[in-house]
C-alpha positions in Angstrom: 85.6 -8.1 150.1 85.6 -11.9 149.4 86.4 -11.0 145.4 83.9 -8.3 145.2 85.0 -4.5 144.5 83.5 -1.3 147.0 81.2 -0.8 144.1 79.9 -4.2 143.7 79.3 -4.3 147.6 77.1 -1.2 147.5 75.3 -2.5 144.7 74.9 -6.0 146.6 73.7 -4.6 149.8 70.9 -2.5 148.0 69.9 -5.1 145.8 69.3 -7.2 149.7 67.5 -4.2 151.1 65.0 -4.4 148.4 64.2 -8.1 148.1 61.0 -9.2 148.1 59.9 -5.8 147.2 59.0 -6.8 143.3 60.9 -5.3 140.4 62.9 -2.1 141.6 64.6 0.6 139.0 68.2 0.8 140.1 69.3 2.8 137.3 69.3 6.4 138.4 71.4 5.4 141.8 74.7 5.0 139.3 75.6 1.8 139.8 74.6 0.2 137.1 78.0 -1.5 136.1 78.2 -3.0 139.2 74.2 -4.2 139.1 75.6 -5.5 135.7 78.5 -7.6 136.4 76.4 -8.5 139.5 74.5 -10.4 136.6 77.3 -11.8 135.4 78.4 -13.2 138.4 75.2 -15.1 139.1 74.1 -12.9 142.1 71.0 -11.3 140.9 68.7 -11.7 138.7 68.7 -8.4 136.7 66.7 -6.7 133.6 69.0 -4.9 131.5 69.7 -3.3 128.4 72.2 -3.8 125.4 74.2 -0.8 126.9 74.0 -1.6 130.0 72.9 1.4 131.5 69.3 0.5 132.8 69.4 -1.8 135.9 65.8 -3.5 137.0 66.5 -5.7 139.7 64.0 -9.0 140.0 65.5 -10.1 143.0 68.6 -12.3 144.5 70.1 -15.6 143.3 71.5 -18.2 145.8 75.0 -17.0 145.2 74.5 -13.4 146.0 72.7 -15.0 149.4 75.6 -16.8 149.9 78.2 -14.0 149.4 76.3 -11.3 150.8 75.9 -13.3 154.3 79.5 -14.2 154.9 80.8 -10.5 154.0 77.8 -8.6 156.3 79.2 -11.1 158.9 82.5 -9.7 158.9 81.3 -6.0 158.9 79.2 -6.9 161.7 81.8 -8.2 163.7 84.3 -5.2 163.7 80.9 -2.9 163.6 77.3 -3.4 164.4 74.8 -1.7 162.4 71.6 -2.1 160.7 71.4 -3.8 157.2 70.0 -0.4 155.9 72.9 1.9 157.9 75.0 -0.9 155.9 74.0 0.0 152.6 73.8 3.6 153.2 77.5 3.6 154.2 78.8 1.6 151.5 77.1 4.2 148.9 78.7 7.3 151.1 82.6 5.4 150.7 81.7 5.2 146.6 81.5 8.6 146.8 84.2 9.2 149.3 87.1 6.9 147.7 85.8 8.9 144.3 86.5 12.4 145.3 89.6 11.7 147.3 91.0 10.6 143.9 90.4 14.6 142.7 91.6 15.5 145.8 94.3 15.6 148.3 91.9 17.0 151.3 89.0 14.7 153.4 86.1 15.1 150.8 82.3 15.6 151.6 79.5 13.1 150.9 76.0 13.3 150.1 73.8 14.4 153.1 70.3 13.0 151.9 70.8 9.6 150.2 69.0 8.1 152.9 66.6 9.0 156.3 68.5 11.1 159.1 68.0 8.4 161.5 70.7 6.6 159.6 73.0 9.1 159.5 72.5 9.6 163.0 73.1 5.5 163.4 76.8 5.5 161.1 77.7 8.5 163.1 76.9 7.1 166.5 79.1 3.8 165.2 81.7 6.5 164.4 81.2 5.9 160.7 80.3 8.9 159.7 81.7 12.6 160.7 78.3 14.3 160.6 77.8 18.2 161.6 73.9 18.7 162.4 71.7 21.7 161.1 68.2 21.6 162.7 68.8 17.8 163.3 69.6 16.8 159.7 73.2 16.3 158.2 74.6 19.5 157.1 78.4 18.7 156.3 79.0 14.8 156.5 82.4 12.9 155.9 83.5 9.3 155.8 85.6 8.8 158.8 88.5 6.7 158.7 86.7 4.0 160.6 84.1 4.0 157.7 86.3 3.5 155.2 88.0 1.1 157.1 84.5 -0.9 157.4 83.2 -0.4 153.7 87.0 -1.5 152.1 87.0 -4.6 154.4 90.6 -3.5 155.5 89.6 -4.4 159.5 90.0 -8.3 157.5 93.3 -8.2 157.6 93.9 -6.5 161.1 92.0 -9.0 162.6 93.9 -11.9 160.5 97.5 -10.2 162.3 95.9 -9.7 165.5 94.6 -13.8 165.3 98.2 -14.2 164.7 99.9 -11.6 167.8 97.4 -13.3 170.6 97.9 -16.6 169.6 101.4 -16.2 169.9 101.5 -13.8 172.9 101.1 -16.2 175.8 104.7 -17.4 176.7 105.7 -19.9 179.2 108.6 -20.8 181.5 110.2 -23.9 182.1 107.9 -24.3 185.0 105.0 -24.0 182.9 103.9 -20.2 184.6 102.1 -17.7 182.5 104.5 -14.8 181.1 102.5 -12.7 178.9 99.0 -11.2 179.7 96.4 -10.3 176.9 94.8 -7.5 175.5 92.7 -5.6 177.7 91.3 -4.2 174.6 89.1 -7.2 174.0 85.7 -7.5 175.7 85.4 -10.9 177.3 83.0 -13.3 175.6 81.8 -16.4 176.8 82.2 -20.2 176.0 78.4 -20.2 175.1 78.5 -17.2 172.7 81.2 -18.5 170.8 79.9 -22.0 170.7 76.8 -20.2 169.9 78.6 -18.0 166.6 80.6 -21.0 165.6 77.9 -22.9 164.7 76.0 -19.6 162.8 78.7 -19.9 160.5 78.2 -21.2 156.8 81.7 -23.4 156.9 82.4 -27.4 156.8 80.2 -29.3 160.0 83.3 -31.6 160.6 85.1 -27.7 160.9 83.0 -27.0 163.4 82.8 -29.3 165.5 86.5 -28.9 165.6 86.5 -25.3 166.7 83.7 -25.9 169.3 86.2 -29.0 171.0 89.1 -26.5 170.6 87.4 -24.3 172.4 85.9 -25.8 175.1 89.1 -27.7 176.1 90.9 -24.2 176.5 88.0 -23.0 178.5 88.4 -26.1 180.7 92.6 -26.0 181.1 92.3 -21.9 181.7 89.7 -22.3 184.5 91.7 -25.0 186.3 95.0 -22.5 185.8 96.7 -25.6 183.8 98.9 -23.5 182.1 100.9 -26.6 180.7 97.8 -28.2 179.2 96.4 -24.4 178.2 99.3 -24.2 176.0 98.9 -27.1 174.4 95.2 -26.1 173.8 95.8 -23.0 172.5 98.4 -24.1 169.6 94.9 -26.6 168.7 93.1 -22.7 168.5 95.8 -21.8 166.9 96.5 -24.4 163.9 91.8 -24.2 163.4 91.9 -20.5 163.6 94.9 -20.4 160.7 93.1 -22.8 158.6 90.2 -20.9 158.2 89.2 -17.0 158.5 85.6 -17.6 158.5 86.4 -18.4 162.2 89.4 -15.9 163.2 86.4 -13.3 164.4 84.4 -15.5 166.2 87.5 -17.9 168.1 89.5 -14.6 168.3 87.8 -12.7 171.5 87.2 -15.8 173.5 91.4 -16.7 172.7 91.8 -13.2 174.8 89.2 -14.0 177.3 90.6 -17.3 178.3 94.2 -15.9 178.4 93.0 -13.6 181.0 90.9 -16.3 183.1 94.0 -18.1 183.2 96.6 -14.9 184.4 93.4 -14.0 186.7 
């Protein structure tokens, strides 16, 4: 995600889960490449060797920060789990993506690189296709929705579905409402997306851009100006376009004040 490989996520996440904790021997989780070129980038700050085989992580650098807070974000926003279920999962797809190269049939992951109550967490998300023995993971797979989390992929579905709402309204000469939105959304309010827009690490002048945007759709839906809401919503549009940072967060109140407006 964001320029980073599966591998160098996983590696990323762990190296997060452990800050603060002092020096930590990474070397036996086999991810050392990726600890290495982790390095390289300027994301950690790691102890290594000339082969680059041992990996002694001494903690974050402002970069890693940076890029590890925009792409946990974005897996937040399609799924919601904890930073440690986060890292767990992104190890499991390593292995996943691995053996389905070997093979043509749904491969098996590891059932003990972590505590059962995080298997139970991915698998509750969906994540994780988990058959229990005695309460602990006995046969555990990646399910599609996992892999679809750890590769990022749900990026680009949520760039195209930006797109197909925007564009979905239509309106008559007499300026009624033609099209209805997804009912597949959950409805979000004005003050939780004013609230995530300004969470986001992206330009102030941005911002306060998106948070206008957004309230003057609110306003022209809830009045049923459907003339002045689609005027409004090509503003969304044209700030949503120019930058993904805010597609997730604009994107489920678009849908909401669609429907406040059909309502």
């Amino acid at each position: 995600m964001n320029g980073l490989n599966l591998r160098q996520e996983a590696a990323l996440a762990i190296a997060w889960t452990h800050q603060g904790k002092g020096a930590t021997d990474f070397t036996n989780l086999g991810l050392s490449d990726a600890f290495v070129s982790l390095k390289g980038l300027g994301m950690i700050k790691l102890t290594t060797d000339m082969s680059g085989e041992l990996a002694l992580f001494q903690g974050m650098e402002p970069n890693g920060l940076s890029h590890y807070s925009e792409a946990r974000k974005a897996r937040r926003r399609f799924e919601t789990v904890s930073d440690d279920a986060d890292a767990l999962l992104l190890r499991l797809a390593i292995q996943d993506a691995e053996r389905r190269a070997t093979s043509d049939t749904t491969p098996t992951v590891s059932g003990d690189l972590g505590p059962v109550s995080l298997y139970q967490e991915l698998s509750r998300h969906d994540l994780l296709d988990v058959c229990w023995a005695s309460n602990s993971p006995y046969i555990v797979q990646v399910a599609d929705k996992g892999r679809n989390y750890a590769e990022g992929w749900f990026q680009d579905q949520m760039d195209n579905s930006a797109i197909s709402i925007i564009n979905s309204p239509t309106f008559n000469n007499n300026g009624a409402a033609t099209a209805s939105s997804s009912a597949t959304i959950q409805d979000i309010t004005l003050g939780q997306t004013i609230g995530a827009i300004i969470d986001l690490n992206i330009d102030d002048l941005v911002k306060d851009e998106a948070q206008e945007a957004v309230r003057q759709l609110d306003s022209a839906a809830k009045s049923k100006d459907s003339v002045t809401f689609s005027e409004k919503l090509e503003s969304v549009a044209k700030i949503i376009k120019g930058s993904s940072e805010i597609v997730g967060v604009v994107l489920p109140f678009v849908a909401t004040a669609i429907k406040t407006l059909l309502g």
